[in-house]
C-alpha positions as CSV (number, residue, x, y, z in Angstrom):
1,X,8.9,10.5,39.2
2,X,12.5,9.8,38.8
3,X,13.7,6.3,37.3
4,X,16.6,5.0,39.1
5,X,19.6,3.8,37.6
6,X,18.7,0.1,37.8
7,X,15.0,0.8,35.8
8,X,16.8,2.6,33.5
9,X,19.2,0.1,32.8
10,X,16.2,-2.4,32.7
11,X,14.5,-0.7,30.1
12,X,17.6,-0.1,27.9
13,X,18.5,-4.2,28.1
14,X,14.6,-4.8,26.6
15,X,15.3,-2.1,24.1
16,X,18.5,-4.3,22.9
17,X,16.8,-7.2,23.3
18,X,14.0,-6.2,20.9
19,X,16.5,-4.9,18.9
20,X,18.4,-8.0,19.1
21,X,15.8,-9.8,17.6
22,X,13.9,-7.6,15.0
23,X,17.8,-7.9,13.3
24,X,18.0,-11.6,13.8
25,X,14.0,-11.9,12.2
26,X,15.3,-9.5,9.4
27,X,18.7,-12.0,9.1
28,X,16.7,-14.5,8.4
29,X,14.7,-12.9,6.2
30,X,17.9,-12.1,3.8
31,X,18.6,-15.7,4.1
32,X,15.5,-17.1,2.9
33,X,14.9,-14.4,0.1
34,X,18.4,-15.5,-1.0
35,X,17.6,-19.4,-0.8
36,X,14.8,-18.1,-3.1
37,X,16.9,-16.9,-5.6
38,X,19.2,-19.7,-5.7
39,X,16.3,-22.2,-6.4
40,X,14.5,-19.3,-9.0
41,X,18.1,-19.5,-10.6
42,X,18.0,-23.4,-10.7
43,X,13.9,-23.5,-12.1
44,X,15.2,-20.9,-14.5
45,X,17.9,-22.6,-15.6
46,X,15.9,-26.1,-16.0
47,X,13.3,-24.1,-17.6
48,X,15.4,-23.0,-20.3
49,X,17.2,-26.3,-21.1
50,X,13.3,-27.6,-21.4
51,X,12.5,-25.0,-23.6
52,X,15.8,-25.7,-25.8
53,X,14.5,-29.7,-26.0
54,X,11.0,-28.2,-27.2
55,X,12.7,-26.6,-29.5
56,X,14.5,-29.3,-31.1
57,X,11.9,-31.5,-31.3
58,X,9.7,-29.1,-32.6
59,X,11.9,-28.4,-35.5
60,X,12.0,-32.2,-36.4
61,X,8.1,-32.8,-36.0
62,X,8.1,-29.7,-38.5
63,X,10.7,-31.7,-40.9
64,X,8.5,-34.9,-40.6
65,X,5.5,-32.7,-41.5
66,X,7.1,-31.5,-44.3
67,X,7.8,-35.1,-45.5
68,X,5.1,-36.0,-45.1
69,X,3.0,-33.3,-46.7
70,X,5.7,-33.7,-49.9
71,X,5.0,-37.7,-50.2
72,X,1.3,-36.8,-49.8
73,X,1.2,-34.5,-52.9
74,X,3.6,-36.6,-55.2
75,X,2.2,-39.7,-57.6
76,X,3.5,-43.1,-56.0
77,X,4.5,-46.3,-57.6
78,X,4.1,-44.5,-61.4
79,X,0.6,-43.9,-61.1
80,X,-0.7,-40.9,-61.6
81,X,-2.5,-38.9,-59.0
82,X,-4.4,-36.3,-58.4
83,X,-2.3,-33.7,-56.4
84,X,-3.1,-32.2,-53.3
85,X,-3.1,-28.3,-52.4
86,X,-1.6,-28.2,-49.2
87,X,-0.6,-24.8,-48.5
């Protein structure tokens, strides 16, 4: 059985109409994988400026350590004492 012009046109506008929207879902799609990188950028970014802070601070606990271990193994106020092995 023959479609007449009108069916065919029918079935042609759902086509595009499906079509229409599977590209405006996969739009959006794009859009929110690409709001996703921006903010992975940004975590990324505040990550490493964290990490840089640890960093510092860690250097400066390792200092105070030291100090501290140093003033630990050395005789205070002229009297002799025993020294430590700290290793």
């Amino acid at each position: 059985m023959a479609l007449s012009t009108k069916q065919r046109l029918d079935k042609h506008e759902e086509r595009f109409d499906r079509h229409d929207r599977q590209i405006a879902a996969i739009r959006n799609l794009i859009q929110e994988g690409f709001r996703l990188v921006v903010e992975t950028r940004k975590d990324f970014r505040t990550l490493a400026a964290m990490q840089k802070k640890t960093d510092e601070m860690q250097k400066r606990t390792e200092a105070k350590l030291e100090a501290l271990i140093d003033s630990l193994t050395r005789g205070g106020n002229g009297h002799a004492k025993r020294r430590l092995d700290v290793k």
